[in-house]
C-alpha positions in Angstrom: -34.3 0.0 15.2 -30.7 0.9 14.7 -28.7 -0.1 11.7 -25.0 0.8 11.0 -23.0 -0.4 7.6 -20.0 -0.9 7.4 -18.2 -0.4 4.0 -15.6 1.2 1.6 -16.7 1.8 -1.7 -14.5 -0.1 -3.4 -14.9 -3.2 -1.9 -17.5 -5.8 -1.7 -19.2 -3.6 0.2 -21.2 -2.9 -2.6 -22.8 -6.0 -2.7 -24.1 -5.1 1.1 -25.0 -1.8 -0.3 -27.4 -3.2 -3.0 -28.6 -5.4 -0.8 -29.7 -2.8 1.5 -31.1 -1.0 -1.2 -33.3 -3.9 -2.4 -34.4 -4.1 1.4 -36.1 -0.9 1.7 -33.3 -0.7 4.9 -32.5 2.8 6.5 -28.7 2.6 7.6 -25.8 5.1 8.9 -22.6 4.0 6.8 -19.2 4.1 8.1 -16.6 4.2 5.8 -13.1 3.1 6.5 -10.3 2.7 4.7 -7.8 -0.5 3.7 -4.5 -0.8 6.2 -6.0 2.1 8.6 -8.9 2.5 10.0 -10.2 -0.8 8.6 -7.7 -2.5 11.0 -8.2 -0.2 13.4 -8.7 -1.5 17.2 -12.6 0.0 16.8 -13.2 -1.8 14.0 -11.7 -5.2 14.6 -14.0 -5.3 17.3 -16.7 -5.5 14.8 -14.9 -7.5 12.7 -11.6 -9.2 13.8 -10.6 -9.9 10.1 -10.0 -6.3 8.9 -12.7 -6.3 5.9 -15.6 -5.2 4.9 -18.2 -5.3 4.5 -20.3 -6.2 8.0 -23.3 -4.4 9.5 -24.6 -3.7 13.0 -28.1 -4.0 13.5 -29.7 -3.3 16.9 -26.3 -5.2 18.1 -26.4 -8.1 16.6 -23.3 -7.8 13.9 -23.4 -9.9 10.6 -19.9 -10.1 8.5 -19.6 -11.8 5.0 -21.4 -10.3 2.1 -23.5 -13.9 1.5 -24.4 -13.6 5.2 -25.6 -10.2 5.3 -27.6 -10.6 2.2 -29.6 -14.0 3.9 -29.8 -11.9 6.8 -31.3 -8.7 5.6 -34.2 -10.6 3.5 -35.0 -12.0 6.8 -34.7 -8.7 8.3 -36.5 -7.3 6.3 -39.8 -9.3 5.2 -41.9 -6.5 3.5 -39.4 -6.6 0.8 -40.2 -9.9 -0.2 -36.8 -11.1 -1.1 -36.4 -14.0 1.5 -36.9 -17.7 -0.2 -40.8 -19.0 -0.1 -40.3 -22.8 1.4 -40.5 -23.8 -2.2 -37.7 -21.6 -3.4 -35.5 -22.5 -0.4 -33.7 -25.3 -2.0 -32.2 -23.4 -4.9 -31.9 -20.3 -2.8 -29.3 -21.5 -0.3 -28.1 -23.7 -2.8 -26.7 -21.3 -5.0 -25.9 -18.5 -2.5 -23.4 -20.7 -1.4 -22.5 -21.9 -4.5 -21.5 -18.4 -5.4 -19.7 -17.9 -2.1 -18.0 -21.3 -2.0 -17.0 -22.6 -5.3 -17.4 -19.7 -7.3 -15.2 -17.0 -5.4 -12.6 -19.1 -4.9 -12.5 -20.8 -8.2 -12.1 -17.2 -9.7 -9.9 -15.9 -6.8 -7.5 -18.8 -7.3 -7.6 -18.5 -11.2 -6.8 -14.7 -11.1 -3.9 -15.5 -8.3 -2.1 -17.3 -11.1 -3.2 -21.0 -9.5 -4.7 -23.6 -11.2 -5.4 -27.1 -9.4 -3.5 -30.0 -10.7 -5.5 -32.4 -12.7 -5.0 -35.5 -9.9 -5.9 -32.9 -7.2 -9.0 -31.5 -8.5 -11.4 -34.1 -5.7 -8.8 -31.9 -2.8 -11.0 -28.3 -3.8 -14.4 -27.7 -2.9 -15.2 -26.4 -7.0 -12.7 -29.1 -8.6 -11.5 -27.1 -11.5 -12.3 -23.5 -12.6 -14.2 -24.4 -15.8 -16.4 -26.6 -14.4 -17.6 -24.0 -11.9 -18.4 -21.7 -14.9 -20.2 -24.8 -16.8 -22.2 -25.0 -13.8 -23.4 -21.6 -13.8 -23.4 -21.0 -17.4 -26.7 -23.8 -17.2 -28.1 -22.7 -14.5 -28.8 -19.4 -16.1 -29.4 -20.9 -19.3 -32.7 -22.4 -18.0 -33.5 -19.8 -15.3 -34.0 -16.4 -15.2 -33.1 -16.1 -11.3 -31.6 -18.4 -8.8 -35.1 -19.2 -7.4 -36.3 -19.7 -11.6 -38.9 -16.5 -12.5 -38.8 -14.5 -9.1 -35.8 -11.9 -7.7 -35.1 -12.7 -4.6 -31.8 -11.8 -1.9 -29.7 -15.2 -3.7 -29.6 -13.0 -6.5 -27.8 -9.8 -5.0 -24.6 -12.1 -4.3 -25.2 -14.5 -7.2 -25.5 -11.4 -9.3 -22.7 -9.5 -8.2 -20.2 -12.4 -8.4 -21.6 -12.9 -12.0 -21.9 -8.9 -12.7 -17.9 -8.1 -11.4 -17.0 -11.2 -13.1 -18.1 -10.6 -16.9 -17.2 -6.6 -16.7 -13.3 -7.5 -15.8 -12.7 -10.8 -17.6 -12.4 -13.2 -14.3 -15.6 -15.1 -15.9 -16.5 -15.5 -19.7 -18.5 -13.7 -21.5 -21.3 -16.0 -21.9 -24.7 -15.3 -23.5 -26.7 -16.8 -20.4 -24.1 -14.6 -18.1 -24.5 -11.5 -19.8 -28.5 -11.6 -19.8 -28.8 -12.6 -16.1 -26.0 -9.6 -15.4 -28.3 -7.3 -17.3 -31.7 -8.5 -15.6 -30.6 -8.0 -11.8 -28.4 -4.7 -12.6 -31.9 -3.6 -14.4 -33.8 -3.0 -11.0 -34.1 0.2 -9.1 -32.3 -1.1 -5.5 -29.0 -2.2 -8.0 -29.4 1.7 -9.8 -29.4 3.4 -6.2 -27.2 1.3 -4.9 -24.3 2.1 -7.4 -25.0 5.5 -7.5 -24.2 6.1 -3.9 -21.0 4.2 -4.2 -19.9 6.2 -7.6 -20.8 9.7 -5.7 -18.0 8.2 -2.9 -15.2 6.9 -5.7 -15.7 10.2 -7.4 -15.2 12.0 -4.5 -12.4 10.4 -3.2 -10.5 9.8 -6.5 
C-alpha cells in the first residue's frame, strides 16, 4: 500500500499533514511550489486546479483538505478517528460547516467583502458573525465536534479555528482559544508541525 502527499508547507497542506499524522499513515511527500511546479502539466494531472493539498493512495487520488481528512479516518480504522454511527451526525455536520460556511465567511471578510444586509439569504453562511456565533456555542458546550471524543472532524475543524484565532480572521473567543489549545495539545498536531517548520526553515 502506496501513499503519495502532495503538499507545500505553507499551505493547507498542513491540515493533510496533521491528518496523516493522527492516522498513523506512512506517506512519500512531494513538494511543489505556487505558479511552477504546482501548475505543472504532472501535477494538474493529479489535481487540475493547481493546489494543494491532494494525496495518491494506491491510485485512487483525494483533493480538498475536508475530503482527505474523511478519507484518511476511513483509511485508516486502527486510528480510531472515523465517526461511531452515533457521532456521524455532528461529524459531517460540522466538517462541512467548517469547509462551507466557515472558509468562505472568513475568506470573503479578509478579501475586503461583506454581504449586503438584503442579500445575506443569497450566501450559504448569511453573514460573517453569525458563522462565528455559531461556532463560538458549539465549542462552548463541547469539547470536540463529536462532544468528549477527538476524532478526524476535528483536524479541519481545528485548523480553520487554530489559523483563524493566531492571525485575527476569527475572534479571540474564550470557547475558541480552549478548543485551539485542546486539538494543537496531541502528539499527531506536534509532529505534524514540526515537519512542516523543519521545511519553512529550510526554505526561508
Amino acid at each position: 500500500m502506496s501513499l503519495k502527499f502532495y503538499t507545500n508547507p505553507m499551505s493547507r497542506g498542513q491540515i493533510a499533514r496533521w491528518a496523516l499524522h493522527e492516522a498513523g499513515a506512512d506517506y512519500d511527500q512531494v513538494l511543489l511550489e505556487y505558479d511552477t511546479t504546482m501548475k505543472a502539466e504532472e501535477y494538474l494531472k493529479i489535481n487540475p486546479m493547481g493546489k494543494v493539498p491532494a494525496i495518491d493512495h494506491d491510485g485512487k487520488i483525494v483533493t480538498e483538505g475536508a475530503a482527505i481528512c474523511a478519507y484518511l479516518a476511513e483509511a485508516f480504522p486502527d486510528a480510531g478517528l472515523a465517526p461511531t454511527a452515533d457521532e456521524r451526525a455532528d461529524y459531517f455536520r460540522w466538517l462541512f460547516f467548517a469547509a462551507g460556511p466557515l472558509e468562505a465567511a472568513i475568506t470573503n471578510r479578509s478579501m475586503g467583502f461583506e454581504v449586503a444586509k438584503d442579500r445575506e439569504r443569497m450566501a450559504g453562511y448569511g453573514n460573517y458573525d453569525q458563522v462565528v456565533d455559531v461556532l463560538d456555542a458549539k465549542f462552548q458546550t463541547d469539547a470536540y465536534v463529536c462532544g468528549a471524543r477527538f476524532t478526524m472532524a476535528d483536524v479541519y475543524v481545528g485548523a480553520q479555528v487554530v489559523w483563524g484565532t493566531q492571525f485575527g480572521t476569527l475572534p479571540e473567543r474564550q470557547s475558541l482559544l480552549d478548543y485551539g489549545k485542546r486539538v494543537t495539545d496531541r502528539d499527531g498536531y506536534r509532529a505534524a508541525k514540526a515537519v512542516d517548520d523543519a521545511l519553512i526553515a529550510e526554505n526561508s
